[in-house]
C-alpha positions in Angstrom: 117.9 -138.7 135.4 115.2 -139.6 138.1 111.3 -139.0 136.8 108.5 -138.6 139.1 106.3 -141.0 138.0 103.0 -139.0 139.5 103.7 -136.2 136.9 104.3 -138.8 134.3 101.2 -140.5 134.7 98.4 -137.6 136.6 96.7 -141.0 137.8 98.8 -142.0 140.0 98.8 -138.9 142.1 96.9 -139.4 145.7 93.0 -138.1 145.3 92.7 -135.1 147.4 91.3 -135.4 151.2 87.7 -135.1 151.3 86.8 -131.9 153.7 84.1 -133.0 156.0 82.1 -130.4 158.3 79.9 -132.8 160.5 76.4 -131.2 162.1 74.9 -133.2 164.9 73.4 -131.4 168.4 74.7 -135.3 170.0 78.1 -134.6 171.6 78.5 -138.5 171.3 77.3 -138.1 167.6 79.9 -135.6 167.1 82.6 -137.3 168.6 82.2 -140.6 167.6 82.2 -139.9 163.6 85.0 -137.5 164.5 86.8 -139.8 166.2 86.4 -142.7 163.2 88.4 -139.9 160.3 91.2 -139.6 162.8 94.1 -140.4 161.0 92.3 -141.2 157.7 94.1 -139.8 154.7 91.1 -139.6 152.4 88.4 -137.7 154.7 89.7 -134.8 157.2 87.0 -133.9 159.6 87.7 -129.6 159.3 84.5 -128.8 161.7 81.6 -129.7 163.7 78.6 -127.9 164.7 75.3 -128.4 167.1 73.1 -127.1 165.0 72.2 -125.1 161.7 73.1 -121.8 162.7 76.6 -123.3 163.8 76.8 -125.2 160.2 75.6 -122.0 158.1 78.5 -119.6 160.0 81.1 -122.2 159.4 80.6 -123.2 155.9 82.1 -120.3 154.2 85.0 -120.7 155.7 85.4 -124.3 156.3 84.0 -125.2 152.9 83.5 -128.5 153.2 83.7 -130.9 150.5 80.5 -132.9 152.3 78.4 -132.1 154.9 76.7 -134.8 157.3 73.8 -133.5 159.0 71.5 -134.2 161.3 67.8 -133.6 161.3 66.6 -133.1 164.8 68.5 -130.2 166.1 67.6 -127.1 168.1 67.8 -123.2 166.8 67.5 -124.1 162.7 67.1 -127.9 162.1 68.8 -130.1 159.2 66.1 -129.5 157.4 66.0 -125.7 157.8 69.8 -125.4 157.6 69.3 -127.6 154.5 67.4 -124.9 152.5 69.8 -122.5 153.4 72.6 -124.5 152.4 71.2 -125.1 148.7 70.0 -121.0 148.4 73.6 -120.3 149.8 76.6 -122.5 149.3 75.5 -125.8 147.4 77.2 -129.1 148.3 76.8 -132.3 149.0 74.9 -132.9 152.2 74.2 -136.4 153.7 71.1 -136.7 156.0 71.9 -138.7 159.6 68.2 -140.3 159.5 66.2 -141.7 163.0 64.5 -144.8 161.9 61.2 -143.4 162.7 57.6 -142.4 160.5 58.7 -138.9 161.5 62.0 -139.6 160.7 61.4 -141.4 157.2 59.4 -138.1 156.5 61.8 -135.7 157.0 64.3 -137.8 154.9 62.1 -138.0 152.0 61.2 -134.0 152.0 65.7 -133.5 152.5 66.0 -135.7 149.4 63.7 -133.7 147.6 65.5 -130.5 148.7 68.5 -131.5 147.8 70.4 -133.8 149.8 72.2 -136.6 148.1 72.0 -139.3 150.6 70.8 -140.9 153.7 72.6 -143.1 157.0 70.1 -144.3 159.1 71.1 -143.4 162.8 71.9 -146.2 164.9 69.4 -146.9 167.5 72.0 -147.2 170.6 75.1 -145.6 171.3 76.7 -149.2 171.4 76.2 -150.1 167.5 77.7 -146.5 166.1 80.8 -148.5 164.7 78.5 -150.7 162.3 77.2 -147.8 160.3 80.2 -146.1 159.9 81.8 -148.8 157.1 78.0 -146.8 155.0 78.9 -143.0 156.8 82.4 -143.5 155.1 81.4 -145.1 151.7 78.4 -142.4 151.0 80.9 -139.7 151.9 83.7 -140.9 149.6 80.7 -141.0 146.9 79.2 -137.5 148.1 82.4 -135.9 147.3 81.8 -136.5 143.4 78.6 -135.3 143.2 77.6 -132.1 141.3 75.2 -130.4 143.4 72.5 -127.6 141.9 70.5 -125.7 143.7 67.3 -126.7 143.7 64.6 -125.3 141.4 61.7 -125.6 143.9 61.2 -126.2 147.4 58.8 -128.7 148.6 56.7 -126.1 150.1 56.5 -124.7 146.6 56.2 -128.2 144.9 52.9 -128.9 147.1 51.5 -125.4 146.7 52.3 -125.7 142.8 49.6 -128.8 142.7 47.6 -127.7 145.0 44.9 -127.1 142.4 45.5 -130.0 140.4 42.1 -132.7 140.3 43.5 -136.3 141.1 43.7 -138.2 137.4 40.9 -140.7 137.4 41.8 -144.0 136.8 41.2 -147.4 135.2 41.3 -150.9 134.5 44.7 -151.7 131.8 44.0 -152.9 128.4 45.9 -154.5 125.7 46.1 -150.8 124.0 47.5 -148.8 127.1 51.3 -148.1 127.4 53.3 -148.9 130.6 55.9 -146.7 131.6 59.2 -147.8 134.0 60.8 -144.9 135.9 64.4 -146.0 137.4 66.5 -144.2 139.4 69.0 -144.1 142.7 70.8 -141.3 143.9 69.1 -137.9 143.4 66.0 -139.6 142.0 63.7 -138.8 144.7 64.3 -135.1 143.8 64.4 -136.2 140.3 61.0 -137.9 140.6 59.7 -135.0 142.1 60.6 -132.8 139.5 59.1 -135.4 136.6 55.5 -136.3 138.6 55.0 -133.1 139.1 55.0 -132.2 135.3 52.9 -135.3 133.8 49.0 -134.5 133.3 46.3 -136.3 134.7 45.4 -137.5 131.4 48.5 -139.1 131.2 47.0 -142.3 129.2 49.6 -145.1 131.3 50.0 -147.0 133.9 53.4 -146.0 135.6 55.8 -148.3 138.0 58.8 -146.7 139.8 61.4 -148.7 140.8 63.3 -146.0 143.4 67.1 -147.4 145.3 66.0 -147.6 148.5 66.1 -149.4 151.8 63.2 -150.8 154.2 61.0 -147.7 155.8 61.2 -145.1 153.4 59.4 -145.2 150.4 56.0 -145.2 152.0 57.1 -141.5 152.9 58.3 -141.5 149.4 55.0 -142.4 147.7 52.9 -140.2 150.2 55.0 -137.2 149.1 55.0 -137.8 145.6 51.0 -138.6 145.7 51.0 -134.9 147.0 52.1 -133.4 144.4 51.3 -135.5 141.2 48.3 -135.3 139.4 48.2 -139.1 139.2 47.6 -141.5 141.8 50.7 -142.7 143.7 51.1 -145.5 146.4 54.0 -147.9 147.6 52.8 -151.2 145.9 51.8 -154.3 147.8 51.0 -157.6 146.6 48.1 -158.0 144.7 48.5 -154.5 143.3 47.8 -153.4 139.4 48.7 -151.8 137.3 46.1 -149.0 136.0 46.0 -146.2 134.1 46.6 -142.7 136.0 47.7 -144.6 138.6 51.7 -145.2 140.0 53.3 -148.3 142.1 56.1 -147.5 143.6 58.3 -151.0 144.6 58.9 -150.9 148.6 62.1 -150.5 150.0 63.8 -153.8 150.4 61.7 -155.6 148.1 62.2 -156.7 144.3 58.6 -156.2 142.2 57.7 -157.8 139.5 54.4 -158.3 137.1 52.3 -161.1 135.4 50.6 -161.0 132.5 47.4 -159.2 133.8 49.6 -156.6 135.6 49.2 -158.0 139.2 52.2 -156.8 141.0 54.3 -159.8 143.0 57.0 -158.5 145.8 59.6 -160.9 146.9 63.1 -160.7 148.9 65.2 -162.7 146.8 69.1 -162.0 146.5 70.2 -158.0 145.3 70.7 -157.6 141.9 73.3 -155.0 141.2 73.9 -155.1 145.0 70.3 -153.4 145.6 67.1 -154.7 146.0 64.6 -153.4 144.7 66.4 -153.2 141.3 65.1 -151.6 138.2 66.2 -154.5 136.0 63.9 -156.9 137.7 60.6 -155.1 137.6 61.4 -153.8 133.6 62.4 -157.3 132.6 58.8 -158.7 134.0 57.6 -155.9 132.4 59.2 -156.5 128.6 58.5 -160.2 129.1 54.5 -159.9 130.0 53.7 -156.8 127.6 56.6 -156.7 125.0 56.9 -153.4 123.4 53.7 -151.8 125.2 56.3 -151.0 127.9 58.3 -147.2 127.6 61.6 -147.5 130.0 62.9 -143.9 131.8 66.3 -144.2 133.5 67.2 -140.9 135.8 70.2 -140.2 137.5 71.7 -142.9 139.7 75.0 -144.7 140.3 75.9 -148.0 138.3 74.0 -149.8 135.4 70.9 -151.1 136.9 68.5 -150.8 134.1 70.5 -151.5 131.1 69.8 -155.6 130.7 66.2 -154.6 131.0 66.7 -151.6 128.6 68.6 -153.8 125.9 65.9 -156.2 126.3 63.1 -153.6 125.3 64.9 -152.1 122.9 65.9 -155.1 121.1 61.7 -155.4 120.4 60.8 -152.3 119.4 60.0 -150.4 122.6 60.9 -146.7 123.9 64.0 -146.4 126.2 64.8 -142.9 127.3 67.7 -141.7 129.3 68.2 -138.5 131.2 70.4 -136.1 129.7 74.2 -136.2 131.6 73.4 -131.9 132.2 71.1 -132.7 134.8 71.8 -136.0 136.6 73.1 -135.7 140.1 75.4 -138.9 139.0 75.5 -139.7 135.4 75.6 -143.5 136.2 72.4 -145.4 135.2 72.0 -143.3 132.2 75.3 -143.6 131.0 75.3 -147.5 131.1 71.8 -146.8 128.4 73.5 -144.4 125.8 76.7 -146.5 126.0 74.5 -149.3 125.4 73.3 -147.5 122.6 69.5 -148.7 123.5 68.6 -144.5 124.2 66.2 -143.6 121.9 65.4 -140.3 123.5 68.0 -138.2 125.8 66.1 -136.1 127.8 66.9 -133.3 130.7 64.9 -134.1 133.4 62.8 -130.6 133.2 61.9 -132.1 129.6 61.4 -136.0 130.7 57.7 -135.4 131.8 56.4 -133.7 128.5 58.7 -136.5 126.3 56.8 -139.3 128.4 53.0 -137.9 127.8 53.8 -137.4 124.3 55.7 -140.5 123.5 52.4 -142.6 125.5 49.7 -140.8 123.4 52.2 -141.8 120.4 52.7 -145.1 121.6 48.4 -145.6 122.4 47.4 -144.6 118.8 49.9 -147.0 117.5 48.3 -150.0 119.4 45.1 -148.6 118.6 46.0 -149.1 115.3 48.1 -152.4 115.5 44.9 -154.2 117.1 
């Protein structure tokens, strides 16, 4: 008797071809990434449009597994189209960036929309083929992603905080908490979602360490700053660490902190292939205030964060973890509850009101303790 050994064993079958619908008003654009799939087995290029209104009438009947779309197009733009997309038929969508401050901006509000990744554009025609080994890994990624649609727009993220008074901040003390927020892909929207929530009075000092490359997070902070209550800015050396007040570590930079909360950025190797890298800045963090420091892991591929985690939670501080319901990639957190250092998991629309509670918890205890 011959057995197939695919329906023996359900892991050996082939995965299925990724469906990819590629938007991009650049004929060259178009072609070139189309060109790059032919004959691929794992991603089958089923459409390409010039612009949103092109993307939004071939979608249902395409549907794409992922999308890659550009931002600068005429008639409805990525970003535009992008809405739609979420309101209409949610999926993944990977943002074609220009490496501009314009460009950085738009990428920043399409992450907080709901896109769950970002190629910088090449610069010249001639150097296509050297982002395509990303276009092709963030693809194969993009197609097992959950996507939800989002819960607010930015416009409606801003005008939510428009009438929230800027926390006031000050000088860290040997009684004030420190929290660590980690995250990678789907944390910018994720981030959005917790600043948003935490009062002013939030009695901390916060650091975010964010996945993400040279250019970016400045747009990053700048929109976050928007609409938090607490003060947020891409750190720089020399930076501390203050209540109401948030450091963000710059793309392409590992952070770390000293005893008196001084921030100190350097470019040594990746950790976890990224750099910045949570681990770093929570393990500078557990090593120069012990258990004054409460870790936050959200949504983001691999285990960046756990050393730092176990660390912390080997002392006696607060490690929380967002809850696998809401994480765009239940990576990060997973590698904490496996861990079994989680000693809250949290959704993320319940993250914001677990961190203010757990700091005023955690201030009257070293109130107490000193």
């Amino acid at each position: 008797m011959i057995t197939n050994p695919v329906s023996q064993n359900p892991s050996l079958a082939p995965a299925p071809t990724i469906k990819l619908l590629i938007v991009d008003d650049s004929a060259f654009m178009r072609y070139a990434i189309s060109h790059h799939f032919e004959g691929n087995s794992s991603i089958q290029v089923v459409g390409t449009a010039r612009n949103g209104i092109e993307a939004l009438d071939l979608i249902p009947g395409l549907n794409p597994d992922v999308i890659t779309m550009d931002i600068e197009m005429p008639k409805i733009d990525g970003i535009t189209a992008l809405r739609e997309i979420m309101k209409r038929f949610p999926r993944p969508v990977i943002m074609l960036s220009s490496l501009t401050q314009e460009g950085a901006e738009a990428t920043i509000t399409a992450l907080t929309i709901g896109a769950v990744d970002f190629v910088p554009k090449p610069t010249q025609k001639a150097s296509i083929n050297e982002v395509m080994s990303e276009v092709t890994a963030k693809i194969v990624r993009a197609a097992t992603i959950r996507v939800k649609p989002a819960l607010f727009t930015g416009k409606e993220m801003q005008a939510a905080q428009a009438n929230k008074s800027k926390a006031v901040t000050k000088k860290l003390d040997q009684n004030d908490p420190i929290v660590l927020i980690g995250s990678s892909t789907g944390g910018p929207r994720a981030l959005h979602t917790v600043l948003a929530n935490i009062p002013g009075d939030l009695p901390a000092a916060v650091a975010i360490v964010q996945h993400m490359p040279v250019g970016f997070t400045y747009s990053l902070a700048e929109r976050l700053n928007s609409q938090s209550a607490l003060l947020v800015k891409e750190a720089s050396d020399g930076d501390c660490l203050e209540v109401g007040k948030v450091l963000l570590a710059p793309g392409g930079y590992h952070m770390m902190f000293n005893e008196k909360g001084i921030v100190s950025l350097n470019q040594n190797p990746t950790v976890h292939g990224v750099r910045p890298a949570v681990d770093v800045t929570l393990i500078s963090l557990v090593q120069s205030f012990g258990k004054n420091v409460m870790a936050v892991i959200l949504t983001g591929m691999g285990n960046d964060g756990t050393n730092g985690a176990k660390l912390l939670h080997g002392i006696g501080g607060t490690v929380i973890a967002e809850n696998e319901s809401s994480c765009v990639v239940y990576g990060m957190p997973r590698s904490i509850v496996e861990a079994g250092v989680a000693d809250e998991i949290i959704p993320l629309d319940g993250i914001a009101g677990t961190v203010y509670l757990q700091a005023k918890k955690m201030k009257r205890m070293l109130e107490r303790d000193h």
